[in-house]
N, C-alpha and C positions, 0 to 999 in steps of 0.2 A: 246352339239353338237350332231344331231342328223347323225344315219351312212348315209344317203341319200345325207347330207352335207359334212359327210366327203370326202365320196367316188367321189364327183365331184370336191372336191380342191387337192385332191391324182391325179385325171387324167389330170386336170387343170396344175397340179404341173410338170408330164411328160409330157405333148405336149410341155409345155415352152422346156421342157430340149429336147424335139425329136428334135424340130425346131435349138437349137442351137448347142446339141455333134454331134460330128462326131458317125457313129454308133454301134461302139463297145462298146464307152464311155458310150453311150445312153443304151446299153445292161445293162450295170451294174447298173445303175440308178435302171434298171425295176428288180432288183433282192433285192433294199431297201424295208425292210416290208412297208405295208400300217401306221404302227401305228406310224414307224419315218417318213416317208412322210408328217404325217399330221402335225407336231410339225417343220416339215422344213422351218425356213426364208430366209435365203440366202446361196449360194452356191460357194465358192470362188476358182479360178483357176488360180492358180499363177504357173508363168513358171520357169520347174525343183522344183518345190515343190511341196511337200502332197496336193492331192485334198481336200477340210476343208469344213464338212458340220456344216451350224450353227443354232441348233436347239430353241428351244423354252428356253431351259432352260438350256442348255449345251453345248459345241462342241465339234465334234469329224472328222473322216475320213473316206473316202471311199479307201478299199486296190484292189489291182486288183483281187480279186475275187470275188469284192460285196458285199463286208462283209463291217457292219460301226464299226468302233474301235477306239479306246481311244488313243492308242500311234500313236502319228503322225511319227513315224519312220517305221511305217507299213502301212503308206498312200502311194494309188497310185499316181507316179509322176508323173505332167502335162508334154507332152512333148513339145518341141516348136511348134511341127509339129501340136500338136491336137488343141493350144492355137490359131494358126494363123487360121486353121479351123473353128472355133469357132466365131474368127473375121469379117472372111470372111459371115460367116450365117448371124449374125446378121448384115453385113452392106450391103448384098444382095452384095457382091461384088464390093461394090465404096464405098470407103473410101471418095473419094470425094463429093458424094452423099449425106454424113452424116456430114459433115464438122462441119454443125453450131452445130449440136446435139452433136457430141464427143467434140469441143471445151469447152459446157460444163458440159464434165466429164461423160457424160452417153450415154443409146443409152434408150428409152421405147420400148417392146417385144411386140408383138402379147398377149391382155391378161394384161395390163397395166404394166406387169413384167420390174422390172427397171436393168440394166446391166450397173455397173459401168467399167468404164477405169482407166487404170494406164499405165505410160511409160513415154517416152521421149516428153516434154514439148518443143513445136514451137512458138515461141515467133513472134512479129509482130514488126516493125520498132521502133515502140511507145511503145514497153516491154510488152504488154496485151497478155495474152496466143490465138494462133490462131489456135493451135490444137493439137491432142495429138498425135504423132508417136512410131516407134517401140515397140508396145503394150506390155507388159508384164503380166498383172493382170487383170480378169476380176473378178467382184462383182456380181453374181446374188441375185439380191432380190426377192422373191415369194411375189408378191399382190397377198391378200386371202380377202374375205368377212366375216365379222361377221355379220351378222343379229343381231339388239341386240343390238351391242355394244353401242349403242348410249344411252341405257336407264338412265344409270347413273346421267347420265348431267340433264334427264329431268326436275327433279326437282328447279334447278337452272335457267332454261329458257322456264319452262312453266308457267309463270307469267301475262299473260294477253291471252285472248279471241281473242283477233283480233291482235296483234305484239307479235314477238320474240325479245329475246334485242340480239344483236350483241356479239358474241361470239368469244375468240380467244383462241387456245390448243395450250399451250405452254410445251416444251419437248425436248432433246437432242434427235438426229437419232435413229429410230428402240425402239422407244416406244410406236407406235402404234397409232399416232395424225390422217395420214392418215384413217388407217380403222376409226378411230371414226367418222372422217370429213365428209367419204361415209356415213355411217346409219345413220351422223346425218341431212346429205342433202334428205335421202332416208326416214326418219321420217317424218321429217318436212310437205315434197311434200306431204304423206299419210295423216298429222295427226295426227300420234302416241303418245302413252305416253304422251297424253292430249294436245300436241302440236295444234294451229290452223293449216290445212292445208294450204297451202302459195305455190304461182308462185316462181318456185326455178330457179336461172341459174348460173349454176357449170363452172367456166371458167378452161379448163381444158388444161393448159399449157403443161404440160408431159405426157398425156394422162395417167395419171395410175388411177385416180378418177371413172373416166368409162370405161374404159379401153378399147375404142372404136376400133373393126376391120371389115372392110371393112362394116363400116357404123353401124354396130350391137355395141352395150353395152353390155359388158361383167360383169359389176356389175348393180343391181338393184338401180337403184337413185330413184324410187318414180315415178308415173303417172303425177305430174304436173312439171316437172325440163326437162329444156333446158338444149344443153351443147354446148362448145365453145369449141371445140377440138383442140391443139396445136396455139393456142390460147396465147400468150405473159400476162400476168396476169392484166400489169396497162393497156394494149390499150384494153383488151375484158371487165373486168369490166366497162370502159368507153362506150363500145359499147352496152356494155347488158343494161346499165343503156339509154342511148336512142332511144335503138329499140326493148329492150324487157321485156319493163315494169316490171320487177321481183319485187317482195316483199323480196324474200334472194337473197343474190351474196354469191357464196361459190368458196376458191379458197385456193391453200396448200402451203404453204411456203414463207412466203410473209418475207421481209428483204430490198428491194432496196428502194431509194427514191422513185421513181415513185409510187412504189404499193401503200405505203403510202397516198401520194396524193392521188390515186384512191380512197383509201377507207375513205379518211375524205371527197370526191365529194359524194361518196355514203351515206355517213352520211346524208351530210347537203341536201341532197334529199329524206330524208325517206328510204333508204330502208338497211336492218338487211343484215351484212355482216359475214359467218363463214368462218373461215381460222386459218392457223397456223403456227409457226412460231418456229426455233430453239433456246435452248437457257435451262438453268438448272433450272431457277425459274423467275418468274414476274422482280424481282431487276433486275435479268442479261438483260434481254429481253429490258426493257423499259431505260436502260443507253445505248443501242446503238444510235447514231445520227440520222441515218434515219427513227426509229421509237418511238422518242421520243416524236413528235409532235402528235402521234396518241393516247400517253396517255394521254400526258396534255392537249386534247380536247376532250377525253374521246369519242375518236371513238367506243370503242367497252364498252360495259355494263355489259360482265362477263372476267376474264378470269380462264382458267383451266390450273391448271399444272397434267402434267401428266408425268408416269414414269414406269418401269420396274421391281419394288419390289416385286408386287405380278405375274411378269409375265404381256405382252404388254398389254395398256390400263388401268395400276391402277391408280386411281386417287387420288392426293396427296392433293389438295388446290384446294378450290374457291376461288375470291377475287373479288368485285363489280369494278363498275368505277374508284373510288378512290386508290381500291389497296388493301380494308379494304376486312378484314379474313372472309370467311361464312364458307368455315368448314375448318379443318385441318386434317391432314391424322393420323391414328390411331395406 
């Protein structure tokens, strides 16, 4: 990582957090070295509890004088007061404004940064969650850019001159599918890593892919990639597919029936779909119902598992259409 790089996902890291603490909070923040900064992924504020920073490789707390420490008995306490603040930023003051977004479970930040909810569950007549109240916990996550990270994979799907084969990064939360999913949309569109260059279009449901503000991309996707900003995953894939001729559809965390659907349409019209999906391994992934029909028609041509052992992004397994081993993890 070069310091040029780190030094913009370190201030990348505190605008998140100016925009969201109140600014005392925000004070302490700006008092964590640059070098935990950089290792920072998500940031948790639980009300009457230790503020819990969760770094790359360990967790720990911020105490009220800025210090990060190991004993969570020496973390500063969230108070209701600064939590409900916090709420307030990130929903610009209407709760109701955000309705559909908090119903579910998050809010996306200036900057693609994801902010999870927690609280009291509002159910609808028909028992479907319709929103979340009296908040108690937020989740900050820090989307960061790796340049890079996508090389690993190349060898696995740079296999032909003119096509990529369809590719899905299969993973439990906070292994890092995401960043791969950006460099490897942001390859693609260049070329890289022997890759054909190829017409990309990133359906970006949560904005956190591109992390699009007031019109600008906040991450590098590549010269030839369209994006489809909050954007529903199965209704923009179907839209990209006939109005914007793409060669890839790239799209993150696919699991409903519909997306399903979308991307066996996208199949059986040629065009190379990345996306990912949660779950521990290919078996777990491919026995759910809604996406079972995507292996047994062999929608996608590679998949990757990936995981957390050597730190976000290791890669554990390739396995072809069939499901059959190309490498194993060492």
């Amino acid at each position: 990582m070069n310091a040029g790089n780190s030094s913009e996902k370190v201030v990348d890291c505190l605008n998140v957090l100016r925009i969201l603490c109140p600014p005392p909070l925000y004070q302490l923040f700006c008092q964590i070295p640059e070098t935990v900064l950089q290792q920072l992924e998500e940031v948790r504020f639980r009300q009457h509890a230790p503020l819990q920073l969760c770094l790359a490789q360990e967790d720990c707390f911020l105490n009220e004088r800025g210090k990060v420490v190991k004993d969570w008995r020496e973390g500063l306490v969230v108070s209701e007061d600064w939590l409900q603040r916090m709420v307030q930023s990130a929903t610009q003051s209407s709760l109701y404004a955000m309705e559909e977004d908090i119903k579910r479970g998050f809010l996306t930040l200036p900057g693609g940064h994801r902010l999870g909810i927690a609280g009291r569950a509002v159910l609808s007549e028909t028992g479907s969650l319709r929103s979340i109240r009296n908040i108690t916990s937020l989740a900050l996550r820090i989307a960061k850019s790796h340049i890079g990270a996508s090389r690993v994979l190349a060898p696995y799907i740079s296999i032909s001159k003119h096509r990529v084969p369809s590719l899905l990064l299969i993973s439990p939360p906070q292994c890092g599918k995401t960043t791969l999913l950006r460099d490897l949309a942001r390859a693609c569109s260049q070329g890289e890593y022997q890759l054909p260059a190829q017409k990309v279009v990133v359906v970006d449901e949560r904005s956190e892919l591109a992390g699009i503000v007031e019109g600008m991309r906040t991450f590098d996707l590549g010269p030839r990639t369209d994006v489809l900003d909050g954007c529903p995953k199965a209704e923009g894939m179907m839209l990209a597919i006939r109005s914007l001729s793409p060669q890839v559809l790239v799209t993150d965390e696919i699991g409903r029936m519909e997306d399903g659907q979308a991307i066996l349409e996208a199949a059986y019209a040629g065009v190379t779909v990345f996306a990912t999906a949660h779950a521990a391994s290919l078996e777990e992934w491919r026995m759910r119902p809604s996406m079972r029909p995507l292996f047994e028609q062999q929608a996608f041509s590679r998949y990757a598992v990936i995981s957390r052992r050597r730190g976000p992004g290791t890669l554990e397994a390739v396995y072809d259409a069939n499901g059959k081993t190309l490498i194993v993890p060492r």
